[in-house]
N, C-alpha and C positions, 0 to 999 in steps of 0.2 A: 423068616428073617434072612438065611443064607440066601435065600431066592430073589428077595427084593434087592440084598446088596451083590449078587452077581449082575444083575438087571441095571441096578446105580453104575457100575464098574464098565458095563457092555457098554455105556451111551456116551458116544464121542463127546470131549470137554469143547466148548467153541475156540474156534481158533484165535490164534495170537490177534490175525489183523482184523477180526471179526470184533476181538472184544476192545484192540484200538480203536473202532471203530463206533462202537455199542459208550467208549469214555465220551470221545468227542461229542459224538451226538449229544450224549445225556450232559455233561458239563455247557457246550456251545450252546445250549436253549436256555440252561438254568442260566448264565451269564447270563445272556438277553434279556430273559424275563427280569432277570436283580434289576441291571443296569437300566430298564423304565421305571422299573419299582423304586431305586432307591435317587434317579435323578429327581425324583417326586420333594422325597425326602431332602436333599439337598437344597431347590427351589423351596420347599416351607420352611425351610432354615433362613436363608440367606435373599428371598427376592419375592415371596408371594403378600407376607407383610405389605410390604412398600403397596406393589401391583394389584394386590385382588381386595385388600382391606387397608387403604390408606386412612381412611377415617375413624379406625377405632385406638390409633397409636399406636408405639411401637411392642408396652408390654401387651395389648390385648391383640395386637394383631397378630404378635406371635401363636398367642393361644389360639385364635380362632383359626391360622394357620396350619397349628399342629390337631387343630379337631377335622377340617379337613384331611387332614393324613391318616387319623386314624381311622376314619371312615372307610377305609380299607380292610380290615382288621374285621371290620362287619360282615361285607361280603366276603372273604376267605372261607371260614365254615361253609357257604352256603355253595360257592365253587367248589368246594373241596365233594360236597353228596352229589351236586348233580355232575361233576366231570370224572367221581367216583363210579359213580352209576355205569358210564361210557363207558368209562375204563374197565372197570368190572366185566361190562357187556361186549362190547367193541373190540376191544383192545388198547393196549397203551401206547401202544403209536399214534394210531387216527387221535387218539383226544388229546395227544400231546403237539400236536398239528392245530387242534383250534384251540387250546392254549395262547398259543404263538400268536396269531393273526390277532385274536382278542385284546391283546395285552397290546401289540405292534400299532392298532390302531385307535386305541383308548390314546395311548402314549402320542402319537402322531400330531393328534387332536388340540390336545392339550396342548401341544409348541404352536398351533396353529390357531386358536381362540382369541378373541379380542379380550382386553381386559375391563377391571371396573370405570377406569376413565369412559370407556367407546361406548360402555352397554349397561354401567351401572349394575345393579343388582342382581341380574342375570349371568354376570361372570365368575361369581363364586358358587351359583346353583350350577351351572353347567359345569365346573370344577368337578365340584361333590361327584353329580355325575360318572363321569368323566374318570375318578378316582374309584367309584364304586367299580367301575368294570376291570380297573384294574388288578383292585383286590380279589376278585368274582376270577379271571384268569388266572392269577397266583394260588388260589383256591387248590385249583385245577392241577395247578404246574409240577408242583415241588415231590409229591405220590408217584406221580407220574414217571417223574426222570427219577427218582430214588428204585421205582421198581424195575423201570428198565437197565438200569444198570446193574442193581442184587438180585434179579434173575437170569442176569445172562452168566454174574460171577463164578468163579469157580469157589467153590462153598471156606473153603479157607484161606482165601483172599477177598471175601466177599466185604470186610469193612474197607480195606483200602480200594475196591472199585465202586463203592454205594459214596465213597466221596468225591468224585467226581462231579459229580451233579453238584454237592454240596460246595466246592470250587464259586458257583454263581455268585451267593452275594459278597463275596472278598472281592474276586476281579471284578463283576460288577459295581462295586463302591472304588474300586482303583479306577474303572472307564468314567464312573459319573464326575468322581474328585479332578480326574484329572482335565476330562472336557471343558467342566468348568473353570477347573485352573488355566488353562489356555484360551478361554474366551477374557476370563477376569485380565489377563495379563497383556490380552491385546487389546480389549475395548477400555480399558481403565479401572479400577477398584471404587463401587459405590456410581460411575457413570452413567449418564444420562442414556448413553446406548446400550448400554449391560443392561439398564431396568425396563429400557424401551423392546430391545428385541434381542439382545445377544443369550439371554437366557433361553431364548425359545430354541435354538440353533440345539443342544444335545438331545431335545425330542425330538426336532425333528430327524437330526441323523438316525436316529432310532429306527427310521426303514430301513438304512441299507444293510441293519445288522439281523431284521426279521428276515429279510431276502437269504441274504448267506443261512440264516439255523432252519428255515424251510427247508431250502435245499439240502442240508445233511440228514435232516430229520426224514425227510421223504425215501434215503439212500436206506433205512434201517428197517431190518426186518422184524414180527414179532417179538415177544421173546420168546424161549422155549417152554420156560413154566407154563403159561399164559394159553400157550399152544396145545400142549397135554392137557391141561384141562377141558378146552371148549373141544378138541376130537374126542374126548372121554363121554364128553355130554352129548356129542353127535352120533357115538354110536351106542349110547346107552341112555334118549331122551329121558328128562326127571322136569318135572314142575318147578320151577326157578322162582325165588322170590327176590324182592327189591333187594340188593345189596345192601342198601342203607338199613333196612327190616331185620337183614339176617345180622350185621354185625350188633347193631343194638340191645336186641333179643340175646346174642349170644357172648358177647366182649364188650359189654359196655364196662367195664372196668378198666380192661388195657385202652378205652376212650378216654376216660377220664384224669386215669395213672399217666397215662404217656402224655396229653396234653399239660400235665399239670409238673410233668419233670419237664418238658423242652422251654415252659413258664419262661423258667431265669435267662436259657440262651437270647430269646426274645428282648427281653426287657432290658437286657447289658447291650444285644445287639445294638437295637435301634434308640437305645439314649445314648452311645458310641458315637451312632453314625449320623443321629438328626439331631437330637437335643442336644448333646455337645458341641455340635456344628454354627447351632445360633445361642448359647452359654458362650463359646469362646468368644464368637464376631460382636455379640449384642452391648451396646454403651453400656450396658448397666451389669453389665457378668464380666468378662475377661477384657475385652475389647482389642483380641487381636486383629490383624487385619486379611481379610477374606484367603488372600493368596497361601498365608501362613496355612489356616488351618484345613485348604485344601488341599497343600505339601503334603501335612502332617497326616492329612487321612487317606491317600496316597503310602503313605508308609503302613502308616496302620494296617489299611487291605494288606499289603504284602506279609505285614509279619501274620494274620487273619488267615490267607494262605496256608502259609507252612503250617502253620499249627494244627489246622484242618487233618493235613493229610499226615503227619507226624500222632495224632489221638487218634487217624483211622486205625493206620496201621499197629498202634499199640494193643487198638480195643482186637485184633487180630491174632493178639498173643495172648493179652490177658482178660478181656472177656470187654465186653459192652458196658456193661450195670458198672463195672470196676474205674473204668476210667471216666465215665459221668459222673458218680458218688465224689470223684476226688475231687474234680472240675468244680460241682458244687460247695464242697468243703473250701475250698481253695476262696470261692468265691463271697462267702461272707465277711473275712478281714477287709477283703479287698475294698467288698461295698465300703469300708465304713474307714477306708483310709484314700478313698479316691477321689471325693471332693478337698478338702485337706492338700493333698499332691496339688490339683488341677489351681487352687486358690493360691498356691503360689507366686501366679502370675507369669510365670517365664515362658518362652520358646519349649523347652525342652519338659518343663513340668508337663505342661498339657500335651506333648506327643509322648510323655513313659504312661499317660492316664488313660490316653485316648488307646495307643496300640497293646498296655496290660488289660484292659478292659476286652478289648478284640480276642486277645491270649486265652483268656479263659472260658470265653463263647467259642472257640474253634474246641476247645477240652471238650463240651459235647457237642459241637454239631458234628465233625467226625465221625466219632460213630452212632448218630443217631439215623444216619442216611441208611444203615443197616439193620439198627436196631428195631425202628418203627415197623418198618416191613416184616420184617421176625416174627412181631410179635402175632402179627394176623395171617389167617386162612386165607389160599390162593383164590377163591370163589370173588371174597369181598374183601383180598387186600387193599386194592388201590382204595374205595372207600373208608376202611377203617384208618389206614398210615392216617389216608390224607385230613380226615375228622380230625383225629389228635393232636396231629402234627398244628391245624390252623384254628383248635380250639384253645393252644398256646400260644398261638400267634395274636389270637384275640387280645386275652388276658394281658399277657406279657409284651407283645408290643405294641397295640392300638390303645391300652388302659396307662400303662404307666407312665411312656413318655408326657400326654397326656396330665394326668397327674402331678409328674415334676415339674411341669412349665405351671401348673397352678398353684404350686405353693411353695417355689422359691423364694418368691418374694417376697410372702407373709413368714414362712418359716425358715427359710435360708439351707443354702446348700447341703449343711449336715442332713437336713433331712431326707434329701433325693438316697443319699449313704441308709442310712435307715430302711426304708421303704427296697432297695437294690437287694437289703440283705434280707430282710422277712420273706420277700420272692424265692431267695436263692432257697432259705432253709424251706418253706413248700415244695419246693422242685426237688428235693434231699431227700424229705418225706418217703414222696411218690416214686420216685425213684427206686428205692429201698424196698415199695412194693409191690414192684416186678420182677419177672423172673429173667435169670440170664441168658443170651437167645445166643449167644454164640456156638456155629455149630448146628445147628438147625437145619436141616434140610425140608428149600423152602417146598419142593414139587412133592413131597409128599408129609408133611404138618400138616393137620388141622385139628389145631389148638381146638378151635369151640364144638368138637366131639366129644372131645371129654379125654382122647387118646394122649399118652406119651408122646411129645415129638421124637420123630427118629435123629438122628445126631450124628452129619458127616463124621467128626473127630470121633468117633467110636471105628470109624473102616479104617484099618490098619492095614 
């Protein structure tokens, strides 16, 4: 024990501009990826209706809108094993590189497609498409830039730099809200050119911003966990199995647990940022008007922000599980006092519904950028995070937005409030049982031995 922690002690910490370096990276890609993932979400709120399904009206087109989005939510999981696998194997660089590209030209695509007027029937298959790959890269993404940045951490700041990455979907929902607000604002609200081509304009900007996170991404060197491992393996060959094989076989629990507590961020997330987006705009919900509610989600992201990195740095003092459980607790009044607020009707009801709703998803994603990783062995972390991590994303936000848009209308807002909170108390459940990872030291855990993990906060 005295041997391993002189050996922890010997190994230079990365440097200051190293690990500034190692934020940007991992935050700069996770933006990007948000900001096509969630411009997605904004268009099936507020323009895909109209544009890819004008014939089914305006309640069904929403829903067939928002099935299109969740279609995402499908491929994730399946992004998440095979660009686990890479990661695993490769490295988390190299597959956070065709991340990028995949996601930069799914997104591109889609600003650039003809719609149902031009091509009929084949503009919402080629959607699906289209969206499927996008999910398929986000799969990929979010593992990825979590473990590049909670392994290059220093282990007791290691939740306030695992939230970097986690940064993406906030400022990405502040680039999508506010692209659109500057197109709504010059082409006209509800416009003939807004529905014609101005919506396409934030995907296709969406290159110039894959070019900029290539380029940083390309500047960043392995990590060092990731590193110790594959020379450990090189100079001491062993028969390697699928990643996907070993964590299954070994942590399918922490698969199951973790995906089913990150459930609630999910599901608050993206009925926040999509379903509320077309609940406020839609004749028949709020009917504010477009520019409002993309101010208002504009603010939102910002306070989403702060609170991010305000629950990293918490879960840094008082442990991971600690400030999630609260997060949750917190989140059941909320569910069931949040439509209620929003029904209101005013300005200000729907921007304290739309950015407390944001408040209490930054409670855990914060430190789940750390937590996830924690919980799995270095071999097949990227795998394992990234299973859990988008078998919540499934559930919790491809199923329930989903959901809400189907049965407002028979059963009425209360019950979106209902459904928010049975979520939350599962994610509470799960939560509760897992273990606390703070502390963990990631380069020498491995949990699925059956070993103690050893525990930086133990070197004094």
């Amino acid at each position: 024990m005295l041997e391993r922690t002189a050996q922890r002690r010997a190994q230079p910490a990365p440097r200051r501009t190293s690990m500034a370096r190692v934020a940007v990276a991992s935050s700069m890609g996770s933006i990007i990826e948000f900001y096509d993932f969630l411009i997605y979400g904004t268009a099936a709120a507020l323009v895909f209706p109209q544009v890819f399904f004008p014939a089914l009206g305006s309640a069904a087109g929403t829903l067939a809108s928002f099935g299109t989005f969740a279609v995402a939510f499908v491929s994730r999981p399946l992004g998440a094993i095979l660009f686990g696998h890479f990661g695993d194997r490769l490295g988390r660089k190299k597959t956070l590189v065709s991340t990028l590209l995949i996601m930069g030209i799914a997104t591109v695509t889609i600003g650039l497609m003809p719609d149902a007027s031009v091509i009929g029937v084949a503009a919402p298959i080629i959607l699906v498409l289209l969206r499927f790959l996008q999910g398929f890269a986000v799969g990929g993404e979010w593992a990825g830039a979590a473990l590049m940045a909670a392994e290059y951490a220093p282990p007791r700041r290691r939740g306030l730099y695992a939230a970097f990455p986690q940064l993406g979907p906030s400022i990405g929902f502040a680039l999508a809200s506010g692209t659109f607000l500057i197109i709504n604002l010059t082409l006209g609200d509800k416009s003939e050119a807004f529905l014609s081509y101005g919506w396409r304009i934030p995907f296709i900007l969406s290159a110039v911003l894959v070019i900029i996170g290539l380029y940083i991404r390309l500047k960043i060197e392995e990590t060092p966990v990731f590193k110790a491992v594959t020379d450990a393996q090189t100079a001491k060959p062993v028969a390697r199995k699928l990643p996907v094989w070993e964590v299954v076989r070994n942590q399918p629990r922490q698969i199951l647990l973790g995906g089913a507590s990150t459930m609630m961020l999910f599901a608050f997330f993206y009925t926040g940022t999509a379903f509320l987006s077309a609940y406020g705009t839609n004749p028949e919900g709020l009917n504010h008007s477009r520019p409002t509610i993309l101010t208002l989600g504009i603010i939102g992201a910002l306070v989403f922000a702060v609170g991010t990195i305000a629950s990293a740095i918490l879960s840094d003092r008082v442990g991971r599980r600690a400030v999630i459980v609260t997060s949750c607790i917190v989140a059941v009044p909320w569910s069931l006092a949040l439509f209620p607020i929003l029904d209101i009707g005013t300005t200000w009801s729907f921007g304290l519904g739309l950015s407390g709703t944001l408040l209490i998803v930054a409670g855990i994603y914060g430190p789940v950028g750390a937590f996830l990783p924690e919980l799995f062995a270095t071999r097949y972390r990227y795998t394992g995070a990234g299973m859990a991590y988008n078998l919540g994303a499934l559930v919790g936000g491809g199923i329930t937005p989903l959901v809400a848009a189907s049965i407002i209308a028979s059963a009425g807002s209360a019950s979106i409030g209902l459904l928010l909170a049975g979520v939350s108390v599962i994610s509470l459940i799960a939560t509760f049982g897992l273990p606390e990872t703070r502390g963990i030291d990631l380069a020498t855990a491995e949990v699925a031995a059956g070993r103690v993990p050893v525990r930086d906060d133990a070197l004094v």
